[in-house]
Every structure is written in C-alpha cells, then in structure tokens.
C-alpha positions in Angstrom: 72.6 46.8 7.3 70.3 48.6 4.9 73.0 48.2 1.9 72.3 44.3 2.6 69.1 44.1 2.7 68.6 45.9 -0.4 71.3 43.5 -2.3 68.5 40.9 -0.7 65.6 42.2 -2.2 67.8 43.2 -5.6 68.4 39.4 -5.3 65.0 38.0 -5.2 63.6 40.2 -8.0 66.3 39.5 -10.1 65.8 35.4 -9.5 62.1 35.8 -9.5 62.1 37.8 -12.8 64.7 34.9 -14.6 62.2 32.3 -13.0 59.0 34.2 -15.0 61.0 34.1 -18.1 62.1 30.6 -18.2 58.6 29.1 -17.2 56.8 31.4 -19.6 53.0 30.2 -19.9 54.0 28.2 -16.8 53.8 30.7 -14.5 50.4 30.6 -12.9 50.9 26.4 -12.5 54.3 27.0 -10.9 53.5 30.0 -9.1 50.2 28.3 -7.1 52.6 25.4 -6.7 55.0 27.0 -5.0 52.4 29.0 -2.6 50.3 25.5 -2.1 53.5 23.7 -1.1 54.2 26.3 1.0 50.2 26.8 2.8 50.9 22.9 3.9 53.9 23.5 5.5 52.3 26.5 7.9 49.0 24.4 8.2 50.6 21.4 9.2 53.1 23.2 11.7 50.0 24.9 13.2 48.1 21.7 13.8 51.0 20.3 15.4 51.3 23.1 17.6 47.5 23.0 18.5 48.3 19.1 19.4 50.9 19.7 21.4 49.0 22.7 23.4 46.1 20.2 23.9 48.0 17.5 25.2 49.6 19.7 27.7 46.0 20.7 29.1 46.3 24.2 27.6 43.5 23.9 25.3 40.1 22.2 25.4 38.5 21.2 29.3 39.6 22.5 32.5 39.4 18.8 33.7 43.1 16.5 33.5 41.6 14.0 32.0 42.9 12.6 28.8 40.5 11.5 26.0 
C-alpha cells in the first residue's frame, strides 16, 4: 500500500514538473487557472448543498413554511 502511494506521488511530480517545463512563462496563468476552475467547482457544490439543507427545513426558521 505504501509502495503505491509513493508510485502516486512519484507520478504527480513527475507530470507536474513536465507540465512547468512545457508552459514555461505560462505557469502562473495556467497554474491560477487550474486552481480557479477548481474553487468553482467546491463553491458551487457547497451552495448546492446549503440549498438542499434549506429546503429540507434544516437551515434557516424553525417555522415549515416555505418562502
């Protein structure tokens, strides 16, 4: 289990260094990118699990009525 998740990482540094070589001055555009792209995603996941919570009553007023 350990050998494999080593060959993992070994993996990702190897793609991610390749990556930083090809893009060259690139980097920093692709790089905030890449973690932008990837902030929407959780953000938008998150506010749809909020949404859901509220409309099942967990969140917000005690009351059962619907807004």
């Amino acid at each position: 289990m350990q050998l494999l998740r080593l060959a993992g990482l070994a993996a990702v540094l190897i793609v991610s260094l390749l990556f930083a070589v090809f893009v060259g001055d690139q980097g920093p555009w692709y790089f905030a990118w890449v973690i932008g792209t990837i902030m929407i995603i959780l953000i938008s996941g998150a506010g749809a699990i909020l949404l859901d919570a509220q409309q099942d009553g967990k969140i917000g007023s005690s009351s059962n009525q619907e807004v």
